[in-house]
C-alpha positions in Angstrom: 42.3 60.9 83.5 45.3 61.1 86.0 48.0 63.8 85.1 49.7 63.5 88.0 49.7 59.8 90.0 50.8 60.8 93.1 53.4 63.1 95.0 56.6 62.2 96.2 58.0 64.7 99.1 59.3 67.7 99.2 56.5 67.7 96.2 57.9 66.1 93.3 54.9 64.9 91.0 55.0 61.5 89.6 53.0 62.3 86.1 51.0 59.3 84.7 52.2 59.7 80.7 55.8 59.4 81.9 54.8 56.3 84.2 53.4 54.7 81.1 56.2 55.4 78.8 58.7 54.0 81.6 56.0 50.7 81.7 55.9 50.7 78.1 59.9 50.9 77.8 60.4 47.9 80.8 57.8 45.6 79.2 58.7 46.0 75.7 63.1 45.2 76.5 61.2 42.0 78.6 59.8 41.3 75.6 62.3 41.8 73.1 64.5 39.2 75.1 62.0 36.3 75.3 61.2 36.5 71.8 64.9 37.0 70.9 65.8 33.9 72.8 63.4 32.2 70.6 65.1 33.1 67.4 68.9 33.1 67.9 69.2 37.1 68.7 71.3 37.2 72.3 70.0 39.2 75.3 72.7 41.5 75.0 71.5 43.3 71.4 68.5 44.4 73.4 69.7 45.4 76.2 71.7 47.9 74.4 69.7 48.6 71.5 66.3 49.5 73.1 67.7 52.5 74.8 69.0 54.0 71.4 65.7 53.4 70.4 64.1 55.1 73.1 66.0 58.1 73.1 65.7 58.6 69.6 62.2 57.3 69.4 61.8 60.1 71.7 63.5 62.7 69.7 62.1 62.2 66.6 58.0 61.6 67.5 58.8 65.6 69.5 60.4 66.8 66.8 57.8 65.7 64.6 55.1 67.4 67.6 56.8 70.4 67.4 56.8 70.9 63.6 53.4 70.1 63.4 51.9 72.1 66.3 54.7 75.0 66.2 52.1 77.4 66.8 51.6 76.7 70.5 54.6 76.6 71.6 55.1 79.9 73.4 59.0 79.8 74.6 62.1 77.3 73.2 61.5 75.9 76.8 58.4 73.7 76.1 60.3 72.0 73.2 61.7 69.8 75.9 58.5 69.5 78.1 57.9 65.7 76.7 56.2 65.3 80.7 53.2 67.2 79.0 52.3 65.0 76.1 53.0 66.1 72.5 54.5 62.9 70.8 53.5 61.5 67.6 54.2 57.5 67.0 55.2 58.0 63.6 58.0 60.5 64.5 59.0 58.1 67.1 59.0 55.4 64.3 61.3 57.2 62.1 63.6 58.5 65.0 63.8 54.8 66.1 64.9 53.6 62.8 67.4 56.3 62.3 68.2 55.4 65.7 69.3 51.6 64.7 70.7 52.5 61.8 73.5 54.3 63.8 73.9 51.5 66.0 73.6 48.8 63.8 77.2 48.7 62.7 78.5 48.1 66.3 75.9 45.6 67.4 76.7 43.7 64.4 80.2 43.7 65.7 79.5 42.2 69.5 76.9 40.2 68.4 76.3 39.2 65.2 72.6 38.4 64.5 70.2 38.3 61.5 68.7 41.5 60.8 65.1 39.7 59.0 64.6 37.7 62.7 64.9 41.2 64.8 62.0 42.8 62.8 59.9 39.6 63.9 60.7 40.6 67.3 60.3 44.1 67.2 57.0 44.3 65.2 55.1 42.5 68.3 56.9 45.0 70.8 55.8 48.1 69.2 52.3 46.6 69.4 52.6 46.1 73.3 54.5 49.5 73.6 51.7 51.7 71.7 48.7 49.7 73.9 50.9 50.9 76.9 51.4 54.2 75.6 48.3 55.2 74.7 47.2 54.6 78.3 49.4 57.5 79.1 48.2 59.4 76.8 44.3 58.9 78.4 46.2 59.5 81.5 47.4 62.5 80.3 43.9 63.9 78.4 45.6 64.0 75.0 45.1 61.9 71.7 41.5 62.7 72.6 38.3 62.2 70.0 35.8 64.6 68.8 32.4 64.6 70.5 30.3 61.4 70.7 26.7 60.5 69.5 24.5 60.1 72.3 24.6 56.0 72.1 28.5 56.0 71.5 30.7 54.9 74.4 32.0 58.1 75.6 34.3 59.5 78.6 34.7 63.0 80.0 37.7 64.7 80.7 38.7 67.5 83.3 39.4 71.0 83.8 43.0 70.4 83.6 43.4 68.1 80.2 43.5 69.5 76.7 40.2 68.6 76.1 38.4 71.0 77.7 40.6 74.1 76.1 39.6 72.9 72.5 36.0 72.1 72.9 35.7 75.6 74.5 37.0 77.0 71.2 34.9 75.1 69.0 31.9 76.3 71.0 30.9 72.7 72.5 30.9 74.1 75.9 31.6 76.7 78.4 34.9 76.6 80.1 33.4 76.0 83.8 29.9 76.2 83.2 29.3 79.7 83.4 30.4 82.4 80.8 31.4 86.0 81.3 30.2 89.2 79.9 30.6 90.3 76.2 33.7 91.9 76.7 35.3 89.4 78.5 35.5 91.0 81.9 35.2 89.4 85.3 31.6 89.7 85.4 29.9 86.6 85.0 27.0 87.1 82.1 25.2 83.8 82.1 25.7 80.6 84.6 24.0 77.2 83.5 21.3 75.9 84.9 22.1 72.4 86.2 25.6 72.7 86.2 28.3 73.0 89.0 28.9 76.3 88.8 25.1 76.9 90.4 25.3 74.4 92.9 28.4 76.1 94.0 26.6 79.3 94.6 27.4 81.0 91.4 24.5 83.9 90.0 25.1 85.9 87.1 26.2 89.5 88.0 28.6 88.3 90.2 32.5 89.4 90.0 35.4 87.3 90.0 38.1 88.3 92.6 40.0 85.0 92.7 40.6 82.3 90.2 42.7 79.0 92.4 43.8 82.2 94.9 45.3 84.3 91.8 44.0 87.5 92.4 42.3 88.7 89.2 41.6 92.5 89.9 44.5 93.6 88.1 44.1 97.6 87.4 46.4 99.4 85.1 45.9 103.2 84.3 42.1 102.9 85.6 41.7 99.3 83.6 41.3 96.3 84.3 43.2 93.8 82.4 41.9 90.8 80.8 44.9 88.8 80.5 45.5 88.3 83.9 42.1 86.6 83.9 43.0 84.7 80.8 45.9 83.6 82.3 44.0 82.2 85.2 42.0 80.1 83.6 44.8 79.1 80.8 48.5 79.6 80.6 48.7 79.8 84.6 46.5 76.7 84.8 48.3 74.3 87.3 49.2 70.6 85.7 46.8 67.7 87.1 44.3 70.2 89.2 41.3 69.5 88.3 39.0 71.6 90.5 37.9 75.1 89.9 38.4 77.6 93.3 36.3 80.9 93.0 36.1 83.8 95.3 33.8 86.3 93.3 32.3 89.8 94.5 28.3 89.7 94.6 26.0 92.5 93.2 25.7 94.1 97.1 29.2 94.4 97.0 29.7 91.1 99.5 32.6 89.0 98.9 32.6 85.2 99.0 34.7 82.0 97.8 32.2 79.6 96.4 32.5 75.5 96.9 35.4 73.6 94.6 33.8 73.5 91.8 34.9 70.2 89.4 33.3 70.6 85.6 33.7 67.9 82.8 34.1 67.9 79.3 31.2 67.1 76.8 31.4 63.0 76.3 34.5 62.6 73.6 35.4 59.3 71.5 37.8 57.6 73.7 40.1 56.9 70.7 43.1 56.4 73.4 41.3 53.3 74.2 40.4 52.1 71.1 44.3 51.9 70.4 45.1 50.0 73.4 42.5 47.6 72.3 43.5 47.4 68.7 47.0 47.1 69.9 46.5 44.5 72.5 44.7 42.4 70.0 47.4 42.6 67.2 49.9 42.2 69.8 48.0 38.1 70.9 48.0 37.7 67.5 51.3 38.7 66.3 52.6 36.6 69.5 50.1 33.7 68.2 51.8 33.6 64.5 55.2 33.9 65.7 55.8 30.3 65.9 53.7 29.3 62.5 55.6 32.3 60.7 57.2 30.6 56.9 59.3 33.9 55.9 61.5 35.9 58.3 60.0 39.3 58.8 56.3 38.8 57.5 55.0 40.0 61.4 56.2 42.9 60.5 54.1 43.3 57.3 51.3 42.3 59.7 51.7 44.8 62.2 52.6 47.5 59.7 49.4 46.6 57.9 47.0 45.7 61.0 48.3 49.2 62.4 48.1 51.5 59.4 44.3 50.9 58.7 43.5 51.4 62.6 45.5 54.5 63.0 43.9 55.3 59.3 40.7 54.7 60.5 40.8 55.9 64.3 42.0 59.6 63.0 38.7 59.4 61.8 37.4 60.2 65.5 40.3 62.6 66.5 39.2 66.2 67.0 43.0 67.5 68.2 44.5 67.0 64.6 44.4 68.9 61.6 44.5 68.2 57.6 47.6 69.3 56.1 47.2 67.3 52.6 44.8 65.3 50.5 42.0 66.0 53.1 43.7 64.1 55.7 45.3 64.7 58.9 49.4 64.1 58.8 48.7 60.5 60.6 46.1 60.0 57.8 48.8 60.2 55.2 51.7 58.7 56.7 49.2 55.8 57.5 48.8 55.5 53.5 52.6 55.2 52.9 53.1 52.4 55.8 50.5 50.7 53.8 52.4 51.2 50.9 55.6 50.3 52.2 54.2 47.1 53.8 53.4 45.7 50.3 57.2 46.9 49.3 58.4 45.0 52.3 56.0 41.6 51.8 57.7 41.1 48.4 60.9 41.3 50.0 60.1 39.0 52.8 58.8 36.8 50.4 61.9 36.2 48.4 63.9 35.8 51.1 64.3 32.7 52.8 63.5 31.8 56.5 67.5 30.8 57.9 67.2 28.1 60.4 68.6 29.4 63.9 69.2 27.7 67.0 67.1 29.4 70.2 68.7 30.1 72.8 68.2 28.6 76.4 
């Protein structure tokens, strides 16, 4: 996991899920133009129609975050913090199509083309734009699986992803290897044995002063106050670090700042990277039917239908989503009607004829 790539001066970070959507938006317009060539759909529809898409591909898998997990949104001002994570592909899907729909009328206009042709082109795109994505999303620490079996390939996430924030909650694991005393105070109650936290120097009894240089001892009317510690280790977390500063106070009353300390998650599913494998491969083989296909439009039956049981299935592993209905997660059930309206769509495709159409050079 790699929040942020690199820095560009005077300390502008470059975050990786943004570098992957940009990736995912350049290779799938590259794409879309070869393939389009191929069928008689000019250069110029893309050009101009994957940017609609984008944006409102963007707009609607947000929207569709936000209504899900409204709850942790603290101020209007993280609606629009996309550089975080927080989209869902199945908003994005129906923000794209309401997307074309608008602009369908114009490109029509300019540049007449057949409507059944573009949904072979776009079906392999989406393929090659979700195995992009999703490595942004393992770049980024969300989209992350539940806990692995012992013999399951597994990977570990760090202090800064969202991993390590839920798995806390459900108990899985301390937040940095130590834990504090019952009432939540800086006194540290218990540190692991094994863990970093003890090789950094860490011994039960011992204060906290400093959290990443945020002093901690925050006394109000003879008090101190907990949040300010919360805050440390939480809402005040910076993006992309990933190692844990402490300057504690010892039993004798000595003050010392212990050795970066950099913890891990417990070993999750890597269900981002069983998506960019799954994609990848329906990608070669909706690329591989293209030129065998009888009925205009029947790759995207294929990909609706090759990607609704993965995403049906790979939920399965997912630990960051809830059920809302039916015992299934929201993906779950939207998986079920893109099944659904595959078969609806494959009876369509196959009454309607494949038109002949000149490629162009």
């Amino acid at each position: 996991m790699q929040q942020v790539l690199f820095t560009i001066p005077p300390g502008i970070p470059v975050y990786g899920y943004g570098t992957m959507l940009f990736v995912a938006f350049v290779a799938c317009t590259f794409l879309a133009i070869r393939l389009g060539r191929r069928v008689g759909i000019a250069p110029e529809v893309f050009q101009e129609l994957v940017l609609w898409l984008f944006v409102f591909g963007i707009v609607g898998a947000r929207i569709t975050f936000i209504f899900y997990k409204w709850k942790e949104f603290r101020s209007p001002l993280q609606y629009f913090a996309v550089w975080d994570g927080g989209l869902i592909f199945y908003g994005s899907a129906i923000g794209g199509t309401i997307g074309y729909f608008i602009v369908d009328h114009f490109l029509q206009k300019k540049y007449p083309f057949d409507r059944w042709k573009l949904l072979d082109v776009a079906a392999p795109c989406i393929a090659l734009g979700l195995a992009i994505g999703r490595i942004g999303c393992l770049l980024n620490g969300c989209c992350y699986g539940n806990v692995a079996c012992p013999t399951c390939p597994a990977i570990t996430f760090p202090l800064a992803a969202a991993p390590r924030f839920d798995m806390v909650d459900r108990g899985y694991q301390s937040p940095a290897g130590f834990t504090l005393d019952r009432n939540m105070q800086r006194t540290v109650a218990l540190v692991e044995p094994g863990s970093l936290a003890r090789a950094a120097g860490l011994e039960a009894g011992d204060k906290i002063v400093k959290v990443n240089d945020i002093d901690v001892v925050h006394v109000e009317k003879g008090r101190e106050d907990f949040n300010v510690l919360h805050d440390a280790f939480r809402a005040s977390w910076p993006r992309g670090k990933n190692d844990l500063v402490l300057t504690v106070q010892t039993p004798t009353g000595q003050e010392k700042t212990l050795d970066p300390i950099r913890p891990r998650t417990v070993p999750l599913h890597p269900t981002q990277l069983y998506e960019t494998i799954s994609m990848a491969l329906l990608l070669f083989f909706l690329v591989a039917w293209f030129p065998f296909r009888r009925h205009d439009g029947v790759l995207m039956v294929l990909f609706m239908l090759g990607y609704g049981v993965h995403r049906f299935l790979n939920e399965m592993l997912r630990t960051d989503t809830e059920k809302v209905a039916f015992n299934m997660t929201l993906s779950q059930n939207i998986s079920l009607i893109v099944l659904a309206s595959a078969l609806i769509l494959a009876i369509a495709v196959w009454r309607h004829p494949r038109t002949p159409q000149p490629a162009i050079a």
